[in-house]
C-alpha positions, 0 to 999 in steps of 0.5 A: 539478464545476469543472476539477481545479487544475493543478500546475506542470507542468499535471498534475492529479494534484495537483489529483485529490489536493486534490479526494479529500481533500475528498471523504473529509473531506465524505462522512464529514461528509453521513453523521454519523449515519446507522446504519452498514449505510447508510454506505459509507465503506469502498467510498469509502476503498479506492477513493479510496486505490487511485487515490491509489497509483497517482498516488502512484507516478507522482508520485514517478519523478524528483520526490522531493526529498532531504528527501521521499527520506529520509521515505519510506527512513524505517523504520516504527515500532510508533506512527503517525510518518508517513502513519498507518502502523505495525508494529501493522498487520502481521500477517505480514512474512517479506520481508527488509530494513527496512520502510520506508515506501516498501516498506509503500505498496508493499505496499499498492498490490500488494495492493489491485490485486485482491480476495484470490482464491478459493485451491486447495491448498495455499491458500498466502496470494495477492495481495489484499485482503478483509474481516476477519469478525467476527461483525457483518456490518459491514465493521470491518477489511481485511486487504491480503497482497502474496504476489508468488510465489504465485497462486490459493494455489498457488506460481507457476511464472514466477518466475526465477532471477536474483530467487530468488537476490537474495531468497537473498542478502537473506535471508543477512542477516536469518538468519545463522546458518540454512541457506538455499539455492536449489533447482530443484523440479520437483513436480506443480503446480510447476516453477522455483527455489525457496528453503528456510530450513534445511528449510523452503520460504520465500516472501516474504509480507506481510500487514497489517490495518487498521480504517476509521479507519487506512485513512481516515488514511493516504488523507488524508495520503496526499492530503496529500502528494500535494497538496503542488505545488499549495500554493505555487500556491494560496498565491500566488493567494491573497495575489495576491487579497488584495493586489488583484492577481488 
């Protein structure tokens, strides 16, 4: 395998992009045909999408343009506008706020960091990924849940205090007219502040399923965008060489 292009500022995160988009694109192109218990395009997009995020967060600290600020503050619609994703996705969002594209990668980094653990009562929805059963003993869909205050199902103890009452603070917004506060619980299996929602305890919860084809979409254009240094680069090479120049 040659050496991964370098962007501008000798990185080769850009090139690792370049190269997974093309790795997506010619897996998919060596495997037309063969039955599906033969294929593994699942295993090869999650893991390729869970390298790309993890880039994807590097690459953006201090290098996001006003232009890309706003695409990625852009709130998600129920139709694919940008990076594939859509409100369709969603099975569950009680987190307050938009949801925007930012806070849906987020999300979904959160979420694949690990498989969805094996929960104990009273199996509240944790942090992670697994596959959706359908009957036909091939993967056809994932379901990815960022639960940040919850572990194993149970509710985690190591949350402060300063974080429960921002979330109460957000969530005064999105229900206006309901009774939210801030209590310190103190049961078995549980000690810490908690929020409740008229009487109602509230965690922040979201969880999103999607197929092979909308995961492979939004690896792509995820790619895509992270790519994005090097076009001018190879743009330039390109015309250097045609022009004689190189």
């Amino acid at each position: 395998m040659v050496e991964y292009v370098r962007d501008p500022d000798n990185m080769i995160r850009a090139g690792f992009a370049l190269n997974a988009q093309k790795l997506l694109a010619q897996y998919r192109d060596l495997t037309v045909g063969l039955p599906e218990p033969d294929r593994y395009d699942i295993t090869l997009v999650l893991a390729v999408l869970q390298a790309l995020l993890t880039h994807r967060d590097e690459m953006n600290k201090g290098r996001l343009s006003n232009r890309e600020r706003r695409e990625w503050d852009a709130e998600v619609y129920d139709v694919p506008k940008w990076k594939g994703l859509t409100t369709g996705f969603v099975k569950e969002n009680s987190f307050p706020g938009r949801l925007t594209y930012e806070a849906f990668i987020t999300h979904l980094r959160n979420a694949m960091s690990h498989p969805t653990p094996k929960l104990r009562e009273p199996l509240l929805p944790s942090t992670g990924y697994t596959t959706v059963r359908d009957g036909s003993g091939i993967i056809t869909r994932l379901r990815f849940t960022d639960s940040p205050w919850v572990r194993r199902g149970q509710y985690k103890e190591k949350i402060t205090t300063n974080e429960v009452e921002k979330m109460a603070n957000a969530l005064t917004g999105r229900h206006p007219d309901a009774t939210i506060s801030v209590c310190y619980m103190k049961t078995e299996g549980h000690s810490g502040p908690a929020i409740y929602i008229d009487e109602e305890r509230w965690i922040p919860v979201f969880t999103a399923e999607m197929d092979a084809d909308s995961l492979y979409l939004v690896a792509e254009q995820l790619a895509e965008s992270l790519a994005a240094p090097l076009r001018d680069v190879l743009e330039t090479e390109a015309l250097l060489a045609v022009c004689g120049r190189r």
